[in-house]
C-alpha positions as a Markdown table, in Angstrom:
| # | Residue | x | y | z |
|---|---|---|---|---|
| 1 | Unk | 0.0 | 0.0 | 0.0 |
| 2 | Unk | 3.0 | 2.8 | 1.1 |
| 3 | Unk | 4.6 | 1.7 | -2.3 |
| 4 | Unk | 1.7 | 2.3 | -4.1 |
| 5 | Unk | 0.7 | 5.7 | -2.3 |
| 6 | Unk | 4.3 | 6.9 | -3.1 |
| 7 | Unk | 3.9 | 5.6 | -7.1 |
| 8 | Unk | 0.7 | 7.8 | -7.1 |
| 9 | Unk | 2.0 | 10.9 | -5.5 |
| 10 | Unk | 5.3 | 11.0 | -7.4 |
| 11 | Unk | 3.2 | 10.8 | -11.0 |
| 12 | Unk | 0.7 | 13.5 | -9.6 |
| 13 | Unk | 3.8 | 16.1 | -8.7 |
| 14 | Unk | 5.5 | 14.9 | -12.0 |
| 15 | Unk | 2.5 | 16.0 | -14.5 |
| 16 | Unk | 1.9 | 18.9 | -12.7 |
| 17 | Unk | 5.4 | 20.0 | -13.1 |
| 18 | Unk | 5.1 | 19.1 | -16.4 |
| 19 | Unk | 2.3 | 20.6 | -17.2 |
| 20 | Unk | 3.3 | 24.1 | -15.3 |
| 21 | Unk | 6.4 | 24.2 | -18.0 |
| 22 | Unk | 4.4 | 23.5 | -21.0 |
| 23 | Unk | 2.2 | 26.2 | -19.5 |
| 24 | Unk | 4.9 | 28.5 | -18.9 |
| 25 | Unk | 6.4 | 28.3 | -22.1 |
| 26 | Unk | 2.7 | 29.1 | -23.3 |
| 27 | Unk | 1.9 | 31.8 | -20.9 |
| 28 | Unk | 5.4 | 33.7 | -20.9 |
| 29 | Unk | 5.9 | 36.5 | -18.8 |
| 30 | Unk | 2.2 | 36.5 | -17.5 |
| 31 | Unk | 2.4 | 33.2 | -16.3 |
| 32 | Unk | 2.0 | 34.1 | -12.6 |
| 33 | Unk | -1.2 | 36.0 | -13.0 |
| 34 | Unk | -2.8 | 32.8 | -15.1 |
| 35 | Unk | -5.5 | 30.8 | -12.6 |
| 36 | Unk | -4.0 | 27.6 | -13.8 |
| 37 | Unk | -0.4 | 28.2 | -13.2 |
| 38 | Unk | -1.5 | 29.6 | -9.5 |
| 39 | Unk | -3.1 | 25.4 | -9.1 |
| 40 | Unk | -0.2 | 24.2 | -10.3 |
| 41 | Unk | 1.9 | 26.4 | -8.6 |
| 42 | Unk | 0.1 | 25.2 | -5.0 |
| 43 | Unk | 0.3 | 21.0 | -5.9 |
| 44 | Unk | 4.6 | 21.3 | -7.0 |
| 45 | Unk | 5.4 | 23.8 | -4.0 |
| 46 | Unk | 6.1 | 20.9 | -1.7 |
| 47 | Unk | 8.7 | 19.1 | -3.9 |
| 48 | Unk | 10.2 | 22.0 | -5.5 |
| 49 | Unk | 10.4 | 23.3 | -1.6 |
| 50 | Unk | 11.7 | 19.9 | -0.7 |
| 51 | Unk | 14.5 | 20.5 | -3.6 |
| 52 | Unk | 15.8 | 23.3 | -2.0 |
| 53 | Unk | 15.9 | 22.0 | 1.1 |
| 54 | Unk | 18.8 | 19.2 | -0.1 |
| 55 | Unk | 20.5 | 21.4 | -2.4 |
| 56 | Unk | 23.3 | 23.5 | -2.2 |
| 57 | Unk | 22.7 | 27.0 | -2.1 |
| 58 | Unk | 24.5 | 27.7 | -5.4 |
| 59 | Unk | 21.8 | 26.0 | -7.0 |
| 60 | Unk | 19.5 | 29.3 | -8.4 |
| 61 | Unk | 15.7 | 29.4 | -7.7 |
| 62 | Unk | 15.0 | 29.3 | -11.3 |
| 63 | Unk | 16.6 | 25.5 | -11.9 |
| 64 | Unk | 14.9 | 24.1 | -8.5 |
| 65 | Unk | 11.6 | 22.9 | -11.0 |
| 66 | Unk | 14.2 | 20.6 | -13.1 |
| 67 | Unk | 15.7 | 19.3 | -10.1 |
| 68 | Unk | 12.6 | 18.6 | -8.4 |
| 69 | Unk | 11.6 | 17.0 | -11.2 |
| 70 | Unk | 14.4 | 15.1 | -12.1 |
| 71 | Unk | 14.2 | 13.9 | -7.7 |
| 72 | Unk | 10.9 | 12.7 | -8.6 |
| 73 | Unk | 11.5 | 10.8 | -11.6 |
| 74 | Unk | 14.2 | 9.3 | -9.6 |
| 75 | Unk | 12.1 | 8.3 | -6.9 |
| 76 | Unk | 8.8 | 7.1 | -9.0 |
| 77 | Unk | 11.5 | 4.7 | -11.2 |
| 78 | Unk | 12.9 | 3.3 | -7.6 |
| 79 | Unk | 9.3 | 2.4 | -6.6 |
| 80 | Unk | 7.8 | 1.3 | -9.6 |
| 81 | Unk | 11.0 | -1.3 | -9.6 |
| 82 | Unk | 9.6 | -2.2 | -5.9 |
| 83 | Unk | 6.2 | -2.6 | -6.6 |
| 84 | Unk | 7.5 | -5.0 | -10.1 |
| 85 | Unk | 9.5 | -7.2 | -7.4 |
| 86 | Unk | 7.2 | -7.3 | -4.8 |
| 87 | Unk | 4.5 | -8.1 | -7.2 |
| 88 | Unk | 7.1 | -11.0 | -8.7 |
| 89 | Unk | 7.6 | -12.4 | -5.0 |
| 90 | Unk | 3.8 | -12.6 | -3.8 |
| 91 | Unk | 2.8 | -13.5 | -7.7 |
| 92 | Unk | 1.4 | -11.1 | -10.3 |
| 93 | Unk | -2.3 | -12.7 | -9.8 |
| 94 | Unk | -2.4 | -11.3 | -6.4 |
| 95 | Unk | -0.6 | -8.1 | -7.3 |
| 96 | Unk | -3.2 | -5.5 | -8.1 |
């Protein structure tokens, strides 16, 4: 179940910073003032938060998205590998 719950979480915060770049580059400068940047903006505040939190500080504000994301991809690839084994161990007709 944790495994699972991670999985999900880690692909919500991943589209949404996805879909906050492809918004930006739509948006451009105004981005901040679009309604749909603000939701995205408030669902990949933890992450890019918890990004600056392990990185240095020479690390700008502007590249803290990318590493987020890049954290996340990270982390979603070491659970989905989890979830594959655990699901090999206790047999795929049971894993669901």
């Amino acid at each position: 179940m944790v495994v699972n719950v991670l999985k999900l979480l880690a692909e919500i915060a991943l589209m949404a910073l996805a879909a906050q770049w492809v918004l930006g580059l739509l948006a451009g400068a105004k981005r901040e003032q679009n309604l749909v940047w603000q939701l995205f903006d408030v669902v990949t505040r933890p992450p890019v938060r918890g990004a600056r939190f392990i990185t240095p500080r020479v690390v700008i504000d502007r590249h803290l998205p990318m590493v987020a994301f890049l954290l996340l991809a990270f982390l979603w690839i070491v659970v989905t590998i989890t979830k594959i084994d655990m699901c090999v161990q206790i047999g795929v007709h049971l894993c669901k």
